[in-house]
N, C-alpha and C positions, 0 to 999 in steps of 0.2 A: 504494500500500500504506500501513498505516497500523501504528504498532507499537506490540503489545498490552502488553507485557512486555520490558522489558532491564536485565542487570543484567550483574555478569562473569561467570557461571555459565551464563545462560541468553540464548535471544533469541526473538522473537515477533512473527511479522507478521502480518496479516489484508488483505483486501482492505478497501479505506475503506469499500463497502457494509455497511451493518448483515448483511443478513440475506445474503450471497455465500459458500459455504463453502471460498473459496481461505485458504489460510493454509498458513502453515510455520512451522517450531519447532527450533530449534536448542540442543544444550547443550557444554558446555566438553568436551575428553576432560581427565580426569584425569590427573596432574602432566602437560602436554603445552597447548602455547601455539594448538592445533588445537580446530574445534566441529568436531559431527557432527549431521548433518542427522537429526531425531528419529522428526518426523513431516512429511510434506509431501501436500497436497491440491491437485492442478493443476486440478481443475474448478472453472471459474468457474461460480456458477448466475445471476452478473448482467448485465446489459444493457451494451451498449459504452453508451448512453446515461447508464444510471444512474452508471458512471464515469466520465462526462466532465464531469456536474454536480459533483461533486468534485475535477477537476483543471483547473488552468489552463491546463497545456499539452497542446496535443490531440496522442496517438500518429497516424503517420502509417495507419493503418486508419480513426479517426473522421474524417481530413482528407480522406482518399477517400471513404468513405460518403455524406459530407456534399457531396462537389461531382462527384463521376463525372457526374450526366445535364448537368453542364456541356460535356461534352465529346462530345457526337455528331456534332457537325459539324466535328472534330477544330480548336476554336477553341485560339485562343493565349490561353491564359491565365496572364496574372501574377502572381507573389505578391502584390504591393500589392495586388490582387481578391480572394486567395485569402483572405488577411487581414481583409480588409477584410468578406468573406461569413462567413467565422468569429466574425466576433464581432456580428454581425445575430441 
């Protein structure tokens, strides 16, 4: 996520893709130390791909994507491998 707007009144997040319409929006409740959730949009319209060029550290959904047909022949696979094909 990437954050559009914060300040102590309000808060703003988007997904890092430009064009993704997750986002959420948060503002203070009045005299009260509490936000309330404004507006929130849970559909992502972007690619696990196109978030992963944007993040350093892969969710474990891109680390399985990326190595499942490793595994048909139910081989032993190590992180040091796992690692090591993550960043090829």
């Amino acid at each position: 996520i990437r954050v559009f707007k914060s300040d102590t009144t309000r808060y703003q997040v988007r997904c890092i893709v430009e064009d993704c319409n997750w986002r959420l929006r948060v503002a203070k409740v009045q005299n009260s130390d509490y936000f309330q959730i404004r507006k929130f949009d849970n559909h992502l319209t972007c690619s696990t791909e196109a978030r992963f060029l944007h993040q350093r550290q892969a969710s474990a959904r891109v680390i399985g994507e990326h190595i499942q047909e490793k595994f048909h022949d139910h081989r032993l696979y190590k992180p040091k491998e796992i690692i090591h094909d993550m960043q090829r």
